[in-house]
C-alpha positions as CSV (number, residue, x, y, z in Angstrom):
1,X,71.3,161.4,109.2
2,X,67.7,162.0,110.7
3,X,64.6,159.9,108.8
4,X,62.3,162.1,107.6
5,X,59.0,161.9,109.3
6,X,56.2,160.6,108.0
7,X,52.6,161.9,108.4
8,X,50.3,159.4,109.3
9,X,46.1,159.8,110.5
10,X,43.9,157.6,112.4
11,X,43.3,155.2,110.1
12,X,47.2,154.5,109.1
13,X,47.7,154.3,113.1
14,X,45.0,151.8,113.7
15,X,46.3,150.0,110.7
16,X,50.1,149.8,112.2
17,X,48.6,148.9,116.1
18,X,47.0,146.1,114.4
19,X,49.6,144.8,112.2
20,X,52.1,145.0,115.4
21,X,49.9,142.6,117.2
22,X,49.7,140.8,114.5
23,X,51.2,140.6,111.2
24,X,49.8,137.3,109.4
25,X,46.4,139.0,109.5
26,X,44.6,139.0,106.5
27,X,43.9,141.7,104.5
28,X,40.5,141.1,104.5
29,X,40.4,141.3,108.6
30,X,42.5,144.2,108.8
31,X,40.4,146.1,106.4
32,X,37.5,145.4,108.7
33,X,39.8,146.1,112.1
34,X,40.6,149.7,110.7
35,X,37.0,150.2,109.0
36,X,38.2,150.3,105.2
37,X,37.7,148.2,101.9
38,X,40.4,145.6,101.0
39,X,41.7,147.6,98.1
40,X,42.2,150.9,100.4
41,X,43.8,149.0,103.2
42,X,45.9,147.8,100.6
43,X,46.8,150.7,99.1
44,X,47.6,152.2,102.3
45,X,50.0,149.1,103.6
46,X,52.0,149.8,100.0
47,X,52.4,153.2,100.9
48,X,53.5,152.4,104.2
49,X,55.8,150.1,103.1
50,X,57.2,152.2,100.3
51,X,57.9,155.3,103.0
52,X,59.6,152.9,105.1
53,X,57.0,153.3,107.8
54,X,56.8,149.0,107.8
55,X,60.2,148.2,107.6
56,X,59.7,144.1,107.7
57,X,57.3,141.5,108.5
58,X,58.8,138.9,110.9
59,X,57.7,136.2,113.4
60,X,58.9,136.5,116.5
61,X,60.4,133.4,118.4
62,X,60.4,132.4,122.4
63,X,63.9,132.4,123.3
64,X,63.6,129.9,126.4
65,X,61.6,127.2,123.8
66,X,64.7,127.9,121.2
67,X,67.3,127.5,124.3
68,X,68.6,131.2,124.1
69,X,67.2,132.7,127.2
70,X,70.3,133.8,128.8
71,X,70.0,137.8,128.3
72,X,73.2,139.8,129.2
73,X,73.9,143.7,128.4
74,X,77.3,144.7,127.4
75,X,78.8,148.4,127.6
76,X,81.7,148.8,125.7
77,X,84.4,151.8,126.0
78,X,87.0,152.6,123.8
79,X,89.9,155.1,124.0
80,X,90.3,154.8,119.6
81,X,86.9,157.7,118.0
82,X,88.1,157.3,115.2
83,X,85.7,156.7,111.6
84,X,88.0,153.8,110.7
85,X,87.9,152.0,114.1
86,X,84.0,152.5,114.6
87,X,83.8,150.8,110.8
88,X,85.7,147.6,111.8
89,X,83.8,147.8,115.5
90,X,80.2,147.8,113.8
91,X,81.1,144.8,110.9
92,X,82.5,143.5,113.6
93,X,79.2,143.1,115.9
94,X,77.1,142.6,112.8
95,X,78.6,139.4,112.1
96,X,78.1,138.1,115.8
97,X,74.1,137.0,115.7
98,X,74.3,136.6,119.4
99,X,73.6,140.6,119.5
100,X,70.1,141.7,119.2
101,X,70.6,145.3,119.7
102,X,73.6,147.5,119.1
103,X,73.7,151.4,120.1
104,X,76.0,154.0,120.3
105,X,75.8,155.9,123.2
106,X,76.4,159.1,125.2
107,X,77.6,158.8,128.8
108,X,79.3,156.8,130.5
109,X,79.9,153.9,128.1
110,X,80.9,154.3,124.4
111,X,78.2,151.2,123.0
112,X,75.9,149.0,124.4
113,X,74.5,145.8,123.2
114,X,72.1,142.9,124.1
115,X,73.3,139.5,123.7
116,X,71.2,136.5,123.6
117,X,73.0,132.9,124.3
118,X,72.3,129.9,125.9
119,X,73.8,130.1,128.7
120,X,77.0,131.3,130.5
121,X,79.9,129.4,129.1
122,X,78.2,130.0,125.7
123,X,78.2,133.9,126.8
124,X,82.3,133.5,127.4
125,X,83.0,132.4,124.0
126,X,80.9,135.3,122.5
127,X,82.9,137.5,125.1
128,X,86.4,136.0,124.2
129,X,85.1,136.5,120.4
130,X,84.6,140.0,120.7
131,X,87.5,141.3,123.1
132,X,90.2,139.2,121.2
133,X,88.5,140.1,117.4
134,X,88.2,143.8,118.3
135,X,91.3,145.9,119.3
136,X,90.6,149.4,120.8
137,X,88.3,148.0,123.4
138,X,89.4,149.7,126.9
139,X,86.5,148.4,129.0
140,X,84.2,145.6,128.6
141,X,81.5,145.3,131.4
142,X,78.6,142.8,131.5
143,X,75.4,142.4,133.3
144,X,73.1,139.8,133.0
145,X,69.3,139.7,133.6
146,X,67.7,137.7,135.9
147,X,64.2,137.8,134.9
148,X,62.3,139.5,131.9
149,X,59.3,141.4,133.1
150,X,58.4,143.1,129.6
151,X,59.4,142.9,126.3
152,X,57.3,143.9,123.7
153,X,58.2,145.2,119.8
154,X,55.3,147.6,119.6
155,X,55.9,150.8,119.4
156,X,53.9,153.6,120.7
157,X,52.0,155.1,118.4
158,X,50.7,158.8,119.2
């Protein structure tokens, strides 16, 4: 099922650049930041919010300070399409908070995920975890990254 898109103008775009860099900022500064009156700004964030534009308001955390800085990709195959097997698959990797993102794909590999651990013995238990807790699997290839040279969570907004 394809979202809906929403319309949004300068003012809701400035609004959302500024609430990406930072979201703790109050409502009273970003009123100013996007040129508006508190109670417009507000009224704009609730609409936002109610489209499903802002989905959630989180802090994000340093992975190396938190001891999870070991970053490794998975691709997944699987010989089994069927509804019933991708149900199990996907609670499945829900329930393992190692995995920060989880797609479906097309090409090559069947899913891909990035997996945050501390390091690589702590990688082969999640690994063990999800080969032996999800039949179907035909081929289960990791990389790992070396280095992270960008990561950001804002999104372009054109």
């Amino acid at each position: 099922m394809v979202a809906e898109r929403v319309k949004l103008d300068k003012v809701d775009r400035l609004l959302l650049a500024a609430l990406q860099e930072d979201a703790t900022m109050p409502l009273n500064e970003l009123a100013k930041t996007v040129n508006l009156t508190t109670t417009p700004c507000w009224k704009r964030l609730k609409r936002l919010e109610e489209e499903g534009v802002i989905t959630k308001r989180v802090a994000l955390l340093d992975p190396e300070k938190i001891g999870v800085n070991f970053t490794a990709f998975v691709q997944v195959k699987t010989c089994d399409h069927s509804h019933a097997w991708y149900e199990k698959f996907v609670l499945a990797v829900f329930d393992m908070p190692e995995v920060m993102d989880f797609y479906r794909m097309a090409g090559e590999y069947d899913y891909m995920m990035r997996v945050q651990v501390e390091d690589m013995a702590a990688f082969d238990r999640f690994y063990k975890q999800l080969v032996n807790q999800v039949e179907g699997l035909t081929n289960v290839t990791s990389t790992f990254a070396m280095e992270s040279l960008k990561f950001t969570t804002v999104l372009p907004l054109k």
